[in-house]
C-alpha positions in Angstrom: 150.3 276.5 197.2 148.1 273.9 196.0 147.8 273.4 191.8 145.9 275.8 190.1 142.5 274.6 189.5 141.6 276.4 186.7 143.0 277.9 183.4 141.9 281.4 184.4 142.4 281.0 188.7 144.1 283.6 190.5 145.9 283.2 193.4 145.0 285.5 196.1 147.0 284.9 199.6 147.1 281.5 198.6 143.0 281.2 197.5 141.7 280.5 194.0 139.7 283.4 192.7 137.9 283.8 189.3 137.2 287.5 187.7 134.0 288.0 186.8 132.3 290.3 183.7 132.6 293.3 186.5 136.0 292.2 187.1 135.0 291.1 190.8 136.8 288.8 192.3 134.8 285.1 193.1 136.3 282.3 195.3 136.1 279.4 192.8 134.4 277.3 195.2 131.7 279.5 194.5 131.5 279.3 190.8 128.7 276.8 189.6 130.4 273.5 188.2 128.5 274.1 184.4 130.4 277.3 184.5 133.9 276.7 185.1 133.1 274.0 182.3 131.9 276.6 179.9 134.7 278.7 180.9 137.3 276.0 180.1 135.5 274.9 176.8 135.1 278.4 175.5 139.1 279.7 176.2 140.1 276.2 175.1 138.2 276.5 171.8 139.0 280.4 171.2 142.5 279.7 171.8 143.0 277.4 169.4 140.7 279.8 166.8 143.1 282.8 167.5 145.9 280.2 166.6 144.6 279.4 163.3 143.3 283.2 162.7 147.3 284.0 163.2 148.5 281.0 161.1 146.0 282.0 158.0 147.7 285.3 158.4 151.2 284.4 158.3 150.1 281.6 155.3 148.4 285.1 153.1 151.6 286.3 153.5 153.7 283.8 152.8 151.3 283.8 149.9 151.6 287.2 148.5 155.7 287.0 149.2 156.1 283.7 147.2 154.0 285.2 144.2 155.9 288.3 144.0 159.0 286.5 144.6 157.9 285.0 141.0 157.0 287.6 139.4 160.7 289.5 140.4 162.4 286.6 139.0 160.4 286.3 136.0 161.4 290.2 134.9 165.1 289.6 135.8 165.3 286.4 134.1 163.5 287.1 130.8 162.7 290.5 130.9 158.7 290.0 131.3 156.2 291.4 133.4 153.9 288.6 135.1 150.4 290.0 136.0 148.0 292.6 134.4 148.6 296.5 134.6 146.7 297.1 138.1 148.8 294.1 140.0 146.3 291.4 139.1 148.0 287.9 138.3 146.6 284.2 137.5 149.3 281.1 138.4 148.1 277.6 137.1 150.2 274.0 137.8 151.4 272.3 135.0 148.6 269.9 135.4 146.0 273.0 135.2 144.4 271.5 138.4 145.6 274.0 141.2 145.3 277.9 140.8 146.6 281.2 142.4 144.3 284.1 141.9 146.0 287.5 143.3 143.0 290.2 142.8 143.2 294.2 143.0 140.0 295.5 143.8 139.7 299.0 143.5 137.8 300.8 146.7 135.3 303.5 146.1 134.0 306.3 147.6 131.0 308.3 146.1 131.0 312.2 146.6 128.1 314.4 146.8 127.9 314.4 142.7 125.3 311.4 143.5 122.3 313.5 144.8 122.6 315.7 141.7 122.1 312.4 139.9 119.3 310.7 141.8 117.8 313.9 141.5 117.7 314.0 137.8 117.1 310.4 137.2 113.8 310.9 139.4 112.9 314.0 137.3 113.6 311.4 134.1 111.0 308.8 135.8 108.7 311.5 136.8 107.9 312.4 133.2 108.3 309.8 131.6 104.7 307.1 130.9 104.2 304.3 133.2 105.1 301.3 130.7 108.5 302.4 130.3 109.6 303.4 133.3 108.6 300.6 135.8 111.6 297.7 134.8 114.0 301.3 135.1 112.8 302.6 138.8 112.7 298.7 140.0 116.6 299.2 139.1 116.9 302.9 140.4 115.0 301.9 144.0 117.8 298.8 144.5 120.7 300.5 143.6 120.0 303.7 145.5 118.2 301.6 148.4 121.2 301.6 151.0 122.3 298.1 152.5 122.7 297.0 156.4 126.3 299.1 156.6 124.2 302.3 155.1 125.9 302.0 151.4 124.7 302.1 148.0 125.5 299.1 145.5 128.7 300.4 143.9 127.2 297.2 140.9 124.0 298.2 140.9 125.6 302.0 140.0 127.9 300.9 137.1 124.5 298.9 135.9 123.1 302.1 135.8 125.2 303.2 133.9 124.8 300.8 130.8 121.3 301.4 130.0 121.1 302.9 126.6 118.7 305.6 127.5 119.5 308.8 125.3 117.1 311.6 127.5 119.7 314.7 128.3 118.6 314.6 131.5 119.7 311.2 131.9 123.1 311.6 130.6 123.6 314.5 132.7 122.6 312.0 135.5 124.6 309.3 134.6 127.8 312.3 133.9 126.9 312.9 137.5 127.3 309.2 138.9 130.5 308.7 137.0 131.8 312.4 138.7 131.1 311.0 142.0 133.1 307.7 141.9 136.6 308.3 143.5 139.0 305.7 144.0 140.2 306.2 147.6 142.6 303.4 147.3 143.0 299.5 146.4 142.9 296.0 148.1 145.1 293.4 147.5 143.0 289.3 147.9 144.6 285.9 147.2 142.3 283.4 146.2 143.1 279.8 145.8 141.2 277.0 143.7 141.2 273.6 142.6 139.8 270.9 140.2 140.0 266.6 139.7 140.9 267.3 135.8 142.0 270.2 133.9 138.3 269.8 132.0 136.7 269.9 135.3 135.2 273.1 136.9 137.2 275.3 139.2 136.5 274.9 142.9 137.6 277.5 145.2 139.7 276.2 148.3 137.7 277.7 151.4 139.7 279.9 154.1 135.8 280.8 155.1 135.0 278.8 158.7 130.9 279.9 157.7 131.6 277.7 154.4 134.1 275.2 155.3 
């Protein structure tokens, strides 16, 4: 058997073969030179991505392990509890130039409760004169406007919810937006930054291959 030719060849009867998108067989003899080079380029370079995909994966969790590690020790050793009440927890160096950020962000659904609102926030709008309701239904039309995965801006909802508007109708609206926001459950991130001098401004260490 001669050596195999290409990454991907299989050996049929002793003839090099390539698969296909419709999972055909193709004698390699037939496949255009540019694409065997594609081929090569793309599972060299996807390869090596899937490496470092699993590598940032074992390093989060190495992560999260070292900093609870930390915190364990900390509330054997002295009896002290490192980290807010929902998990959240800032470690600086000794130099104040390197950070650990470990984040819990809360996730939300919203329940049916939110019609009722939009409802009676348009009725609010509805009535109310033109002057002072423009800057409030510019606010109302982005946070009910869903984006590309169909959701509404859980921000733009809790901004909502600060105006100091007193109508009854309102409140009742506003009663119904806070009704419909249930906390389904909670994620855990890990964010790392750094700085030149501890006067300096923080800047976060990218894990992000669109901003790196």
């Amino acid at each position: 058997m001669s050596d195999k030719p290409h990454p991907a060849a299989i050996d049929v009867a002793g003839a090099w073969y390539l698969s296909d998108a419709k999972a055909s067989l193709v004698p390699i003899a037939m496949v255009k030179a540019e694409d065997l080079l594609m081929d090569e380029l793309v599972r060299s370079v996807v390869g090596k991505a899937n490496e470092l995909s699993a590598a940032l994966t074992a390093f989060k969790l190495h992560a999260f392990e070292s900093v609870g590690e930390l915190q364990a020790l900390l509330a054997q050793q002295y009896d002290a509890k490192l980290g807010g009440k929902k998990g959240n927890v800032t470690l600086t160096s000794y130099d104040g130039c390197k950070k650990i950020q470990v984040a819990v962000s809360d996730l939300v659904e919203l329940g049916p409760e939110l019609q009722i609102a939009k409802s009676l926030i348009d009725e609010c709008l509805r009535e109310w004169s033109a002057d002072s309701r423009d800057e409030i239904r510019a606010l109302v039309d982005r946070v009910f406007a869903v984006d590309k995965e169909g959701q509404i801006s859980h921000a733009g909802l809790f901004m909502l919810l600060r105006v100091g508007i007193t109508d009854e109708r309102w409140l009742r609206g506003m009663a119904a937006i806070r009704d419909s926001i249930r906390i389904i459950g909670s994620k855990t991130y890990v964010r790392f930054y750094g700085r030149p001098t501890p006067d300096a401004a923080w800047t976060p260490v990218s894990m992000d291959l669109a901003s790196a």
